[in-house]
C-alpha positions, 0 to 999 in steps of 0.5 A: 848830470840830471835835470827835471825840466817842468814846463811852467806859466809861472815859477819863482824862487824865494830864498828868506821869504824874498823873490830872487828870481821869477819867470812867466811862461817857459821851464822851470830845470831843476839840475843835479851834477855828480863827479863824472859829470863833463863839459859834453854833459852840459852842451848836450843838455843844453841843446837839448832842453832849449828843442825839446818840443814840448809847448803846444802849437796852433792846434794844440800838440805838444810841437814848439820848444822854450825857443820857439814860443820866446819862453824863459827857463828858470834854473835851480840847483838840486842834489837830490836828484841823485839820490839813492834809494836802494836801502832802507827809507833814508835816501844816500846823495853819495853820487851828488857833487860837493860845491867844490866840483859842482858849482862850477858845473852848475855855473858852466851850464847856467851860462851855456844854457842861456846862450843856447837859448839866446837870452838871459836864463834866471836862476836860483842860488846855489846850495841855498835854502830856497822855497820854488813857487810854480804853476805846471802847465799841463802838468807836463815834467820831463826826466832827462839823465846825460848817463842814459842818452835814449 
């Protein structure tokens, strides 16, 4: 599983020129499953995106995560994040999920996210044509692969 976590003081998600979700302060997780994706992926995925440190203290370092500053996360699905782009100029998604195995991962970690978190995450929706609106505060964007645990 992997995620593109961009730390955000604005994000929405609009799908046919209407907002569908929308969050002020906090991360916006863009997230990518492939097969051998698992439970396990999800909750240590999870647990760490809500501790990441990456929102700035009192004296301004990078000190305080999404839970610490009572921030939001907006999640949206995006195969694309597995692309392949060995050969020739037209990236290959053959490592992304189909629907069948990746919606209820992306629902399993949407719902555990927010858990973890404490609140209600928003979301986008899955496999749509949707056009993500965001503000990058800092610009501060994380790459974080489940597979590559440093």
């Amino acid at each position: 599983m992997r995620v593109l976590i961009q730390r955000v003081s604005e994000a929405s998600v609009a799908i046919h020129e209407t907002i569908k979700s929308s969050i002020r302060s906090g991360l916006l997780v863009f997230v990518g499953i492939e097969d051998s994706d698992n439970p396990e992926d999800i909750t240590w995925l999870c647990k760490k995106i809500v501790n990441l440190r990456i929102f700035d203290d009192e004296n301004r370092i990078m000190n305080k995560s999404v839970i610490d500053i009572n921030g939001e996360i907006l999640v949206v699905s995006q195969f694309t994040l597995h692309a392949s782009t060995q050969k020739g100029n037209r990236p290959s998604y053959i490592r992304a999920s189909k629907p069948e195995k990746a919606i209820p991962m992306y629902e399993m970690f949407c719902v555990e996210l927010s858990e973890v978190l404490g609140k209600a995450i928003q979301t986008g929706v899955f496999g749509a044509e949707m056009k993500v609106s965001l503000i990058n505060d800092g610009p501060v964007s994380i790459w974080i692969d489940s597979k590559q645990k440093e």
